[in-house]
N, C-alpha and C positions, 0 to 999 in steps of 0.2 A: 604751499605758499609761493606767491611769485613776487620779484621785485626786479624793476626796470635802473639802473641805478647809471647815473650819466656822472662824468667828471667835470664838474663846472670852477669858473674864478673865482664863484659869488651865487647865491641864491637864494630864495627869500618867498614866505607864502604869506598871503593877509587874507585875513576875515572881517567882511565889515568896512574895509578901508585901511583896516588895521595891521601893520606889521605884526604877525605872534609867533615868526620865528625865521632864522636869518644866519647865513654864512656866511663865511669867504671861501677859500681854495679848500675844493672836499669834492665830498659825494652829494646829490641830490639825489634821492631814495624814493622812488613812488613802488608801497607795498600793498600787497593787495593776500588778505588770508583768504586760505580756500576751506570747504565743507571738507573734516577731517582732521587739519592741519594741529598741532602738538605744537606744545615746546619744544620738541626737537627739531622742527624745521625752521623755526625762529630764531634758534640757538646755530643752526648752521648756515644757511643762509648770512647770520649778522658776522659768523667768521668769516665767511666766506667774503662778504664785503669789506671787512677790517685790512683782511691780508692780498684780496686780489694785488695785483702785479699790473697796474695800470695809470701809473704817474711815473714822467718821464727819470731817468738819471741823467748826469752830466754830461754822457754822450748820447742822450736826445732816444733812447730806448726806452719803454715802458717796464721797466725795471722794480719801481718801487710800490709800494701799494700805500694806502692811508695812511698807514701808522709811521713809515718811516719821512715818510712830510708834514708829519703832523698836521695833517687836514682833519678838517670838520666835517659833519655828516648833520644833513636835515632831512628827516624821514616823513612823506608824507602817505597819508593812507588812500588808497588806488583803488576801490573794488573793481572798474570796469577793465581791472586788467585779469580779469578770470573770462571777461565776456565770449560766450562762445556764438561765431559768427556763420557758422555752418550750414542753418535754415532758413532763408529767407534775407531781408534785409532789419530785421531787428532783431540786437544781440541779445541773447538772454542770458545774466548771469543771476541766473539758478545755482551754480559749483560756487556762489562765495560763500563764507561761513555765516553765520546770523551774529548780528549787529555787538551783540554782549561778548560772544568768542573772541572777533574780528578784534575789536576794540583792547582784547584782555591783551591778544597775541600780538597786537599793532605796537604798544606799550612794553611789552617783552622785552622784542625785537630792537627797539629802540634801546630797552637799558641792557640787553646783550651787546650792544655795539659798543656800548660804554666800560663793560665789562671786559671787553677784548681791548679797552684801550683807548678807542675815542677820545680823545681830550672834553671836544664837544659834540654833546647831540643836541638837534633842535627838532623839534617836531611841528606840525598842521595839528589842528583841532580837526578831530575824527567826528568821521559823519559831517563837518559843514562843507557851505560853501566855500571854495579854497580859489584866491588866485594865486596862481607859481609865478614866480620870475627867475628862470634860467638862462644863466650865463654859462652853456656847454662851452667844455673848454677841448677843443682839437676837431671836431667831435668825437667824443666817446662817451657812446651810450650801452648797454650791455644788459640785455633778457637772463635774468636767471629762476628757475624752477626747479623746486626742491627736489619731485618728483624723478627730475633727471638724474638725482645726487642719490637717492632711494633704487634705483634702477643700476646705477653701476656698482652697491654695494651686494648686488647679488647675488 
């Protein structure tokens, strides 16, 4: 599972024209499941986002993470972040999971972040068409893969 997760003021995705989910001071979460991918990388991963150490403290250091600013988190679902661009000029993502998995584990992930704590999650409607409106705040944006986290356990 990979997930791109930026610290924003405010963010906000609509379907349609339609606002169907919306922040203020938090995470913006573009997730993307990959072929393989468990509960258990949904489950760390969403700690992993709960707890990072990437909102400032009072002397202006990235000290804090989500929970202790009580920010929000809106989780959107990403598959073209598996795309692999290695052949040619057209990416293929072949490694995301198929659409029923993706969909189960996109929704996990989301009520894991809840689970750790989150006050709010908002989510995108998976599988549509989604516009994002991100207001990165510093910027900080931050590549995390599960697979990394699998690899230093062993």
């Amino acid at each position: 599972m990979r997930v791109l997760i930026q610290r924003v003021t405010r963010s906000s995705v609509s379907v349609d024209g339609r606002i169907v989910g919306e922040i203020g001071k938090g995470l913006n979460i573009l997730a993307c499941v990959m072929e393989g991918d468990t509960a258990k990388e949904a489950e760390l991963l969403a700690a992993k986002c709960a707890k990072m150490r990437i909102f400032e403290d009072d002397d202006g250091k990235m000290n804090r993470c989500l929970l202790d600013v009580d920010g929000e988190a809106l989780v959107i679902s990403q598959f073209t972040l598996c795309a692999d661009c290695r052949k040619g000029n057209r990416p293929s993502f072949s490694t995301s999971a198929p659409p029923d998995t993706a969909k189960a584990l996109y929704e996990y992930f989301a009520e894991q972040l809840r689970q750790n704590g989150v006050r709010r999650v908002e989510t995108g409607v998976f599988a549509a068409d989604m516009h994002v409106e991100i207001h990165n705040d510093g910027p900080v944006t931050i590549w995390l893969d599960s697979e990394i986290f699998k690899q230093s356990r062993r």
